[in-house]
C-alpha positions, 0 to 999 in steps of 0.5 A: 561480333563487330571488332572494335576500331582502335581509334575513335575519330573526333567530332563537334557534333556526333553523327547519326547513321541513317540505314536505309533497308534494300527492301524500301529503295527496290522491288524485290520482285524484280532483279535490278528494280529500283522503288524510285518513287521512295528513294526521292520521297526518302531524299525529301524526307532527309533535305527536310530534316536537316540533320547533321552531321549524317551518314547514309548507308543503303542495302542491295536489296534486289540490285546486289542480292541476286547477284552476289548469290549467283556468283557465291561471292561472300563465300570468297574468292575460288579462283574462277574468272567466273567469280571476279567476273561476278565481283564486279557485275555485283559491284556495278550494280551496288554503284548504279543503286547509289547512284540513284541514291545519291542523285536524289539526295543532290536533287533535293539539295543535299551534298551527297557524295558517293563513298565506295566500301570496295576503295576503303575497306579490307575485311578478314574472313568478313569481319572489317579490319581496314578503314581509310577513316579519315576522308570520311571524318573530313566530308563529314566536318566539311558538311558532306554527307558520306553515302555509302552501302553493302558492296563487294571487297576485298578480304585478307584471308579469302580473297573477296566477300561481301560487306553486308549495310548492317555490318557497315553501319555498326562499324560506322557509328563505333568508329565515329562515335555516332549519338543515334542509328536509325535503322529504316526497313519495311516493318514498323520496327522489332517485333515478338513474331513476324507480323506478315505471317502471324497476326498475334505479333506484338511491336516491342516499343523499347528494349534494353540490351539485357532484354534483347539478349533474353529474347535472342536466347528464347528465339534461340531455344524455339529454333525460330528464326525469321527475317523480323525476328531472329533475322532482325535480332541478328542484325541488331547484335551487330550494333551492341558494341555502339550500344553499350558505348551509348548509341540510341538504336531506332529501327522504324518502317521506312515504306510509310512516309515521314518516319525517317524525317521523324526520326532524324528531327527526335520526334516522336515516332512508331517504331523500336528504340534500343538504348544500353538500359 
């Protein structure tokens, strides 16, 4: 589970946390392929919204994933040149992704400044310790926007591993107090089955954390897991601690357009909304 952040960093407004999923922002059929027909798309949406203040953080998708397979760098540091060989390669790529990410965002104007996990972050046997948290609370009370995204770092007891985007944003939006999380993947949010296989699968419109729990115990039970349902369950247990602290979690496709735009100006829109209940 998420480790709490000792201290709570203070702003006028609180933040919401815009995750944007690997899946929306590349081709997954190809390594190192970016969809930047929906990165700008999703640019214009966030430009449009004018949210604020706001966090982005983006997943790997098919830039980091394959990469960071290849060289078993979540299973820490093994003392080959290979691997740090590797760190690096999975790191470039998760800049060269951000990049694109960013570029986009200052193109439809929006002040988007690059932020590197692997400059501020320390994990321990994967779970975030360290945080150099006040450059970010400052770009945020300037009226920067924060871009940061899953990397590779380092990690006190095995000497590197990866930091997943969903880890990230739930230690984000604890650690900044954050009013909302708006998770954008490529489904239309949390459903009871996975909907692009059994065409029996319900959206779940709202749930309470005490129903989530139910379902992860009947998921569980059933040794189902999917990358929508007990995958998705599993990225949302992530976020409880922000949760109970009284974040709205809102999971929506982020493939169809204006859904993030919707999402960030509080309009209605098709999706899940996870509140502490």
């Amino acid at each position: 589970m998420l480790e709490r952040p000792t201290k709570v960093l203070e702003l006028s407004v609180k933040p919401i946390v815009l995750k944007l999923g690997g899946s929306v922002i590349t081709r997954k059929e190809k390594p190192l392929a970016a969809n930047l027909r929906a990165i700008r798309r999703l640019a214009n949406e966030i430009s449009s919204a004018e949210a604020a203040p706001l966090v982005v953080v983006h997943g790997g998708g098919s830039f980091g994933h394959p990469l960071a397979k290849r060289y078993a760098i979540k299973e820490g540091y093994k003392k080959k040149a290979s691997q740090a060989f590797g760190f690096a390669v999975t790191h470039q790529a998760m800049v060269t992704l951000n990049k694109m990410v960013v570029d986009a965002l200052i193109q439809h104007n929006v002040p988007a400044v690059a932020v590197a996990p692997s400059s501020c972050i320390v994990t321990k046997s994967g779970r975030i310790t360290t945080m150099s948290k006040e450059p970010l609370k400052k770009l945020l009370q300037i009226g920067f926007v924060p871009v940061l995204y899953g990397d590779a770092v380092l990690d006190a007891d095995v000497g590197f591993t990866i930091l997943s985007g969903d880890q990230l944003i739930a230690y984000l939006a604890t650690c900044l107090d954050a009013e909302r999380i708006i998770v954008g993947i490529d489904v239309d949010g949390l459903y009871t089955a996975d909907p692009k296989t059994d065409s029996s699968a319900r959206l779940v419109s709202h749930v309470t954390l005490r129903e989530l729990k139910v379902m992860r115990q009947h998921i569980e039970e059933a040794k189902v897991v999917t990358d929508v349902t007990g995958g998705m369950l599993g990225k949302i247990e992530e976020l409880i601690p922000s949760i109970e602290k009284g974040a709205a979690v809102l999971i929506v496709n982020a493939a169809k357009p204006k859904n993030v735009y919707k999402a960030l100006k509080g309009e209605k829109v098709i999706g899940t909304l996870i509140e502490k209940g």
